[in-house]
Structure formats: C-alpha cells, structure tokens
Backbone bond lengths (Angstrom), bond angles and torsions (degrees), N, CA, C in turn:
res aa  C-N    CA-C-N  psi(-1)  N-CA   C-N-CA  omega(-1)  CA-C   N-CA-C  phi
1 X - - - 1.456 - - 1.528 108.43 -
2 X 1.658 127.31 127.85 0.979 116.61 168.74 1.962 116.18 -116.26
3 X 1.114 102.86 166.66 1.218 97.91 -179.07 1.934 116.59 -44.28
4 X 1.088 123.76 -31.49 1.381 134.63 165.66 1.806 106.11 -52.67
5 X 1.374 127.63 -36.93 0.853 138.33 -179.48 1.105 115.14 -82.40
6 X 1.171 120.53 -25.51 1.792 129.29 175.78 1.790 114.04 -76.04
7 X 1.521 90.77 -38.39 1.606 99.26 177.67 1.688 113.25 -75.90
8 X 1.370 106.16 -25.07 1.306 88.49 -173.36 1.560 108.53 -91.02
9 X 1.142 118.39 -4.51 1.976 132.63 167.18 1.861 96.47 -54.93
10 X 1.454 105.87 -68.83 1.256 108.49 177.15 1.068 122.44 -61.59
11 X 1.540 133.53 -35.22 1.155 109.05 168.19 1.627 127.40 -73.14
12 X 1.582 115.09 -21.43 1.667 108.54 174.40 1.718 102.12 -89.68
13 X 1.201 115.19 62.01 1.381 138.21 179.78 1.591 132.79 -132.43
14 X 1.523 98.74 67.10 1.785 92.65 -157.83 1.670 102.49 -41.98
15 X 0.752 127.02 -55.41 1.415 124.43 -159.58 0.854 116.15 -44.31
16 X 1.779 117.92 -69.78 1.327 112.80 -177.37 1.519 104.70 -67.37
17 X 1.486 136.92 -17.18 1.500 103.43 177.34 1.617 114.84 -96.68
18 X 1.308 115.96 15.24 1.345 117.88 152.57 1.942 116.93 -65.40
19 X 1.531 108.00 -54.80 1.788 130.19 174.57 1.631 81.37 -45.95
20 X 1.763 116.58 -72.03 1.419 99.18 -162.31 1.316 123.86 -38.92
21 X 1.782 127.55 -44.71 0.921 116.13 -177.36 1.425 130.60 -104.93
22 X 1.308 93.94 33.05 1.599 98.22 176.26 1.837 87.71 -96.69
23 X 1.537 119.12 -46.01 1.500 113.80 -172.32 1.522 112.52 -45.65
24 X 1.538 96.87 -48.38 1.802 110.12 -175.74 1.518 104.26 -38.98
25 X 1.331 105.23 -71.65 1.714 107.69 161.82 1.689 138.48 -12.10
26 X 1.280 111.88 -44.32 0.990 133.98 -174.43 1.452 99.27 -73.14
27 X 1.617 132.30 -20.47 1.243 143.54 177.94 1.874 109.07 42.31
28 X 1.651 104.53 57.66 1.474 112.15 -173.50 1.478 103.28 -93.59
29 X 1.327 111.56 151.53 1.666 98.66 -179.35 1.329 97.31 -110.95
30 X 2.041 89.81 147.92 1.332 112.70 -168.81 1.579 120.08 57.08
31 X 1.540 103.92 27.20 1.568 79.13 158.32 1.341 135.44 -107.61
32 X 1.911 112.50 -145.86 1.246 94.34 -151.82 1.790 89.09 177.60
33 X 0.951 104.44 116.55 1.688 114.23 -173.96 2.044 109.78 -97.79
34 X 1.262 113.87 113.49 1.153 117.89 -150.71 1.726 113.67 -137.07
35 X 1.211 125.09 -171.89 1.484 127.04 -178.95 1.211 123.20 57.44
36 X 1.304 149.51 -110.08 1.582 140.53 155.33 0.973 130.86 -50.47
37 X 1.449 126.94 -17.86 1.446 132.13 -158.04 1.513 81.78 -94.60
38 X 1.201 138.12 -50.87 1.619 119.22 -167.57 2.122 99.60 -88.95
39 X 1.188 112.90 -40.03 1.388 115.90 -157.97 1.628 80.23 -56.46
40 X 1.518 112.06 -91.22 1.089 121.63 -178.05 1.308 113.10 -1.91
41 X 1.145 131.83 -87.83 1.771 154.22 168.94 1.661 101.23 -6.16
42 X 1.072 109.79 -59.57 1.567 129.37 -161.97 1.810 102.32 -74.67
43 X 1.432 120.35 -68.50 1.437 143.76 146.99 1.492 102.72 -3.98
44 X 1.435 103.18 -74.32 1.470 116.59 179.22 1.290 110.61 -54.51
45 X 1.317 141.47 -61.65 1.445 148.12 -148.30 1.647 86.63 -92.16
46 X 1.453 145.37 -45.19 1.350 125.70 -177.68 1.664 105.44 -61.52
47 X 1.322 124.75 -31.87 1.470 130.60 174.81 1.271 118.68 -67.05
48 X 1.286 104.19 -8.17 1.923 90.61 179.58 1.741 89.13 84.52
49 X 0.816 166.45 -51.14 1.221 158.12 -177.78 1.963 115.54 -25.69
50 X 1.084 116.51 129.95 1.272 122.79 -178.73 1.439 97.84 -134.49
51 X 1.632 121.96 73.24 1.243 108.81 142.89 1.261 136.69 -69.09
52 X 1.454 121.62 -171.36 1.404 141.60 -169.18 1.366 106.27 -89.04
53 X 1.390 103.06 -42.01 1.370 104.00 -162.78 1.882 94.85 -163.37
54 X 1.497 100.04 149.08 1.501 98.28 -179.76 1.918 111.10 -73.20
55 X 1.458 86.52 127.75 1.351 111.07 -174.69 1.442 113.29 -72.28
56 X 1.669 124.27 84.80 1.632 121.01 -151.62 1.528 85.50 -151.03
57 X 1.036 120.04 143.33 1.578 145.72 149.85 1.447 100.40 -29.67
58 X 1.034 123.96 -105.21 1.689 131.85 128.06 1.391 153.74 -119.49
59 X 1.284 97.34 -153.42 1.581 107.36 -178.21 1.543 109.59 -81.38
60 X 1.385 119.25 100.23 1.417 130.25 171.36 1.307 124.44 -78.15
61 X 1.312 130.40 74.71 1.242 126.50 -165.54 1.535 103.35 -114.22
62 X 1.127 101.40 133.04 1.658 111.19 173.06 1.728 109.02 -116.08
63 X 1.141 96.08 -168.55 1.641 127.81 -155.40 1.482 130.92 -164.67
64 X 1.021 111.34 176.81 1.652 112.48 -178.73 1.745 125.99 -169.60
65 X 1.141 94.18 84.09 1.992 121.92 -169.71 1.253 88.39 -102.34
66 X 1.308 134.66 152.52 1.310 143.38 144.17 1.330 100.03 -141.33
67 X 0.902 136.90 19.30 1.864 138.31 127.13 1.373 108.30 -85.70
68 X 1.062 137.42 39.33 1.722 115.11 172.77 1.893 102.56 -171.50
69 X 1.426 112.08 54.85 1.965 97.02 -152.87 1.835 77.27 -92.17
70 X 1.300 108.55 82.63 1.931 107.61 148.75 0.762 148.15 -97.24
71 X 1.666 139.52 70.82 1.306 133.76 -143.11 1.004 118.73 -59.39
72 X 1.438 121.52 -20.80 1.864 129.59 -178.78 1.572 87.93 -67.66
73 X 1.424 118.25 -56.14 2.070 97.72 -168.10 1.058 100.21 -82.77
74 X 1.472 133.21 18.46 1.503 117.13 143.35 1.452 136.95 -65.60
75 X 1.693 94.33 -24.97 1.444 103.80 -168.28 1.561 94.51 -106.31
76 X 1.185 119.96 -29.35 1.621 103.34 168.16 1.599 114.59 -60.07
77 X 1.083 127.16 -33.84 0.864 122.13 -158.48 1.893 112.13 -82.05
78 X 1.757 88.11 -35.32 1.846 95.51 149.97 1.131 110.83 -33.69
79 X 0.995 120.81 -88.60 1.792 151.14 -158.02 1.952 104.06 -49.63
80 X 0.785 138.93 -34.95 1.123 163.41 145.59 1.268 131.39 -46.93
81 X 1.693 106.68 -44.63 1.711 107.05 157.40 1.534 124.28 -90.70
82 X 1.467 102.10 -4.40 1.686 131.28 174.30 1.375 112.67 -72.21
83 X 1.151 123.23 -33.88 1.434 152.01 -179.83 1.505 96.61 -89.23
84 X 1.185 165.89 -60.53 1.225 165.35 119.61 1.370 113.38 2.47
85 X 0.823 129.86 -54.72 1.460 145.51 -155.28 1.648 127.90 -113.53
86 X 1.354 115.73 -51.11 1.052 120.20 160.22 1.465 119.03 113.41
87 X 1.996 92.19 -6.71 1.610 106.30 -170.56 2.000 100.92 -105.44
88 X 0.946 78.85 -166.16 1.765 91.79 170.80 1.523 100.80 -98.95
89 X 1.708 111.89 160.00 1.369 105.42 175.94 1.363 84.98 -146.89
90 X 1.033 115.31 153.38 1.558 126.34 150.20 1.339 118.70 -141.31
91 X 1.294 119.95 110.45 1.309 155.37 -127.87 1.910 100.60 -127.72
92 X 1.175 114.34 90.05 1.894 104.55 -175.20 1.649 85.91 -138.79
93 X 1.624 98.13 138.54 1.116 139.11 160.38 1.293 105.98 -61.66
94 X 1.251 133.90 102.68 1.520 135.21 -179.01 1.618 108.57 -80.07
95 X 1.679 115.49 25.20 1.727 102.81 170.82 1.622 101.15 -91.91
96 X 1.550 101.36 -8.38 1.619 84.48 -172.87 1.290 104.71 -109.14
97 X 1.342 130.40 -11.34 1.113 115.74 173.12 1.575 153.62 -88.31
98 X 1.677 83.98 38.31 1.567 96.17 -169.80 1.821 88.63 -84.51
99 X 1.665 115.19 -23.06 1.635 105.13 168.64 1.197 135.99 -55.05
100 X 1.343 117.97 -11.01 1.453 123.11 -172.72 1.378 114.56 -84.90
101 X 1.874 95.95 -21.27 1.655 98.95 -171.70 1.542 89.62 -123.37
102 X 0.827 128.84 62.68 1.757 124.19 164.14 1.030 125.78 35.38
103 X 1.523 119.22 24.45 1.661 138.29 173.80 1.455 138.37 -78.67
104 X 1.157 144.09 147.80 1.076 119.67 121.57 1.368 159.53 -5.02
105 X 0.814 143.57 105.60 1.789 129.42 -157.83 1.485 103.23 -75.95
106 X 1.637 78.10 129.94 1.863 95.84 176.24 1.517 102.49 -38.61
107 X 0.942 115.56 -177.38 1.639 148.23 -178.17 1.613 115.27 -127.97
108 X 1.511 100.29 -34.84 1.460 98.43 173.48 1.797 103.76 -167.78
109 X 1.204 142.17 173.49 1.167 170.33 -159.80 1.689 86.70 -71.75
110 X 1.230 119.31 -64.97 1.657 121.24 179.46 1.359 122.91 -45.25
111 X 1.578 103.68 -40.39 1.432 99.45 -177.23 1.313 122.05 -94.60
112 X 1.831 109.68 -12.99 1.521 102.82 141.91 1.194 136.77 -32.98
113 X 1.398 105.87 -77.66 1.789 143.05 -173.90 1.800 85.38 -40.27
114 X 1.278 139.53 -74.37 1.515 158.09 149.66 1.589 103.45 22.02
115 X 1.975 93.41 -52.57 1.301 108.66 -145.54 2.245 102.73 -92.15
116 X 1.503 108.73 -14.04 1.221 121.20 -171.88 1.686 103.49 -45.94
117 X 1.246 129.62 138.65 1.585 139.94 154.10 1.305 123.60 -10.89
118 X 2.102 119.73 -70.41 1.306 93.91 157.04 1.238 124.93 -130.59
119 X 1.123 128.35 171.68 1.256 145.38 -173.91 1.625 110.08 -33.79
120 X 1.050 119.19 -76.74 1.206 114.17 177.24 1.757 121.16 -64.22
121 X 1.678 122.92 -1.49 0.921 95.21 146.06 1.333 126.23 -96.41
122 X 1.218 133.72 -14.61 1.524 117.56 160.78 1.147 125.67 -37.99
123 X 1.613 120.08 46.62 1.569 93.68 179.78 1.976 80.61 -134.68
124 X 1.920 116.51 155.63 1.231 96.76 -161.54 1.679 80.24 -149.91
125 X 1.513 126.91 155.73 1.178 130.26 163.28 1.573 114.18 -119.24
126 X 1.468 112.94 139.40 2.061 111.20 164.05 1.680 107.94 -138.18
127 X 0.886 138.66 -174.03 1.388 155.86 148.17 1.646 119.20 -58.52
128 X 0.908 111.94 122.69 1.554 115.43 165.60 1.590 97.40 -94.48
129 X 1.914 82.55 174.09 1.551 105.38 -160.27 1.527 112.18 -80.74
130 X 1.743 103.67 4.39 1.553 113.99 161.56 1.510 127.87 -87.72
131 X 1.485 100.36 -17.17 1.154 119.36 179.26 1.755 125.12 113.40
132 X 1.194 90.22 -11.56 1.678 112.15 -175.06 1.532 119.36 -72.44
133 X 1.107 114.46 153.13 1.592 96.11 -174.80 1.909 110.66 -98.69
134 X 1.019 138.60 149.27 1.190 132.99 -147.16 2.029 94.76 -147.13
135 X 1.341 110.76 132.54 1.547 110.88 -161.77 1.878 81.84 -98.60
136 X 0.738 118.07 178.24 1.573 155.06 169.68 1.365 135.76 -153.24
137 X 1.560 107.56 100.16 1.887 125.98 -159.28 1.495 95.37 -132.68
138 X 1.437 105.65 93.47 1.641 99.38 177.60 1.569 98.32 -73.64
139 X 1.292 120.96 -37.00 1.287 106.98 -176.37 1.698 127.10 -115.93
140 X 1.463 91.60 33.90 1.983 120.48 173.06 1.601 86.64 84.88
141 X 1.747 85.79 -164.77 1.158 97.84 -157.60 2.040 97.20 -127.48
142 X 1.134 100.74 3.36 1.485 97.01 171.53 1.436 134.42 -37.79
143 X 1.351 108.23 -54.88 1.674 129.18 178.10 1.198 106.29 -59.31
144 X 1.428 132.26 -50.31 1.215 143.71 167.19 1.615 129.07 -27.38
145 X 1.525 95.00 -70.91 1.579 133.74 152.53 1.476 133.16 -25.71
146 X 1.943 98.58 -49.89 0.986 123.11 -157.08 1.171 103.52 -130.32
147 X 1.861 122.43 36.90 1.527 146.55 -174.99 1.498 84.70 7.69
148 X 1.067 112.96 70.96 1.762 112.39 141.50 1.613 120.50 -126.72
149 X 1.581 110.83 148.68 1.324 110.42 -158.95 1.531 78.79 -145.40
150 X 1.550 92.23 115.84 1.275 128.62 167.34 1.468 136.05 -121.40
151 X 1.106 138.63 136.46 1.603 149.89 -179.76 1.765 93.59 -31.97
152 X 1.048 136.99 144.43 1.240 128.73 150.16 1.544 111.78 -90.23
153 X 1.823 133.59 130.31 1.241 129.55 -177.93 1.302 116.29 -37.41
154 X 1.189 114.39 -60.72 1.747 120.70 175.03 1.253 116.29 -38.71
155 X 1.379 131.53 -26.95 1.586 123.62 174.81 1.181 123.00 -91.18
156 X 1.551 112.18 99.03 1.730 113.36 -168.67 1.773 112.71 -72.34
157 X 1.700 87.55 6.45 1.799 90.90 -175.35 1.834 113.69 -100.33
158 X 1.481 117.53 107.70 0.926 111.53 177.55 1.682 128.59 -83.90
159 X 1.480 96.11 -13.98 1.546 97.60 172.33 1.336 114.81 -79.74
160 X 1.670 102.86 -26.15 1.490 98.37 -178.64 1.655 109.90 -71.27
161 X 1.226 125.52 -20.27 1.610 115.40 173.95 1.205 122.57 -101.06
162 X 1.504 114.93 3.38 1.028 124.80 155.19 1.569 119.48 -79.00
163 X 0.715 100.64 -63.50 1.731 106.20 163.62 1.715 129.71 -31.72
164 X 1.133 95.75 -45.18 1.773 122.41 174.76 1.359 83.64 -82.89
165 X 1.120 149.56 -63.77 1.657 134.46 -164.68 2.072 98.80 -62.34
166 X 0.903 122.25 -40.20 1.545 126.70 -175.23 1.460 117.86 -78.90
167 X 1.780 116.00 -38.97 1.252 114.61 166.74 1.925 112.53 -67.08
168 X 1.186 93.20 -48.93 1.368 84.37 -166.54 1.334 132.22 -87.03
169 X 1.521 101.47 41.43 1.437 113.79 -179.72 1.908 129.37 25.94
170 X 1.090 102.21 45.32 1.681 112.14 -171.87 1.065 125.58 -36.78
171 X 1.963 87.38 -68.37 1.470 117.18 171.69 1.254 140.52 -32.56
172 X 1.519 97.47 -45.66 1.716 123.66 168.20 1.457 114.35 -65.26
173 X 1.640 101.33 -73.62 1.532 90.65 163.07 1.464 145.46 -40.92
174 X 1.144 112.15 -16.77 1.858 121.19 -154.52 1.622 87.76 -159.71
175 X 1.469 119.66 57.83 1.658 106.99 163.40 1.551 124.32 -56.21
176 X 1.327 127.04 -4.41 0.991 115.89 152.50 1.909 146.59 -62.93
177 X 1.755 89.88 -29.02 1.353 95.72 151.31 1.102 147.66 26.19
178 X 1.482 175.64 112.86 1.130 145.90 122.99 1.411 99.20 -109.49
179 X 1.723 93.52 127.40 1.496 118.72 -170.70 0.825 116.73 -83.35
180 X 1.770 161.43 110.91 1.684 143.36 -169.37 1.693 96.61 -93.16
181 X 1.104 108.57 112.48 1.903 104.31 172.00 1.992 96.09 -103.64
C-alpha cells in the first residue's frame, strides 16, 4: 500500500469526502484532518472491514493561525461543524498547542501533527488549493501500513501512550495490530 493508495481509499469514500469538504469550507489555514479519520480508514480496509462510515470518536482537524490562538472559536467552531455534520469535531489551532506538551511553538500544522503520541497516528489528509487531496506523514506511512503502533520519540510520556493504547481498545478492534509497549 502506498500513500497514493491511501488517497484513493479516501477519495472513493463519500463520507469522508463529504467531512473533507465541509473542513475545506471552513477556509482554515494550513489545515489538515488527522488521527482516526485516516488511521482508522486504512486499519479498517487492511481488515477486510467495510464500514459505513469511519469508526472515530471524531473529526480531528487542525490548523495553523498564529494571529488568532482562541480557544473559545475553537470550540465554536466544533459545535458548528457538529451541527453540519452530525459527527463530533475537534477543531485546534496547533499555534497553541505546543503548551500542552511543554514545547516550543510549532512553526506550522506539520510539525504539530509530527509531534502526536503514536506513530501511526501522525499521519493526516486535507484538500489543496487544486482541489486534490494531499496525505501528510511526517514520519511515512510504514507503521500505518504495517498495523504497527508505536511510541512516537517525541513523547517522553509513557503512561500517556500507554493509556491511549488501553483506553482505546485497538487490539480488539484491529487484532491484527502489533502493539510496541
């Protein structure tokens, strides 16, 4: 499977390319819809799985303003594509969230996404200004590919990906799996 192969899953995907273009809409700069919405997708389709719709908490879509870090029109703006859509969204401006993890401030939306727990979820898809859909794998797409779920280096927190490996029941879902603890 290559990343070309991933895009074209999502694109013969009404659903997610309906989400895609409701985000496009939103006309956010630099973003980039990421975490379950692509892992999931991929997970699913190596499983033989033919859902309806990607099976995700929600819609994780980020961004990148560093003129505008408001977390209140972050959450309106949730609430608002929730109302549209019908799903959950969570919608964060990645200029502020280099605070949550004791960072530096991103530089851009990529080196957020870079910065996610594990490996295979750092990987994120949006629309370009041609219209095309364009994947985003700061750190490829192997792990992904190759249902492995690994620590990402950048996270000096091991309970926290341990935890996310235990809450979110993976294993069960996706016994193909291989979990790196």
């Amino acid at each position: 499977m290559t990343e070309q192969d991933i895009l074209k899953i999502i694109e013969n995907d009404k659903w997610m390319m309906n989400i895609l273009h409701v985000a496009k809409k939103l006309d956010l700069p630099d973003w980039m819809i990421g975490a379950g919405f692509v892992r999931n997708k991929v997970w699913d389709y190596l499983h033989g799985y033919k859902n309806e719709k990607v099976l995700t908490r929600d819609i994780d879509l980020i961004y990148f303003d560093k003129g505008n870090i408001d977390e209140n029109e972050d959450i309106q703006l949730s609430k608002e594509a929730k109302e549209e859509t019908g799903v959950n969204w969570e919608i964060v401006n990645q200029a502020y969230t280099h605070k949550w993890h004791n960072r530096e401030p991103y530089k851009n939306t990529k080196e957020a996404l870079a910065d996610w727990v594990e490996i295979p979820t750092c990987v994120a898809v949006s629309i370009n200004n041609e219209g095309k859909l364009q994947l985003h794998a700061p750190h490829g797409i192997d792990d992904l590919i190759n249902l492995i779920v690994r620590k990402n280096p950048t996270c000096s927190d091991s309970c926290l990906y341990e935890s996310r490996i235990t809450s979110k029941h993976w294993k069960e879902k996706w016994p193909k799996l291989n979990i790196k603890i």
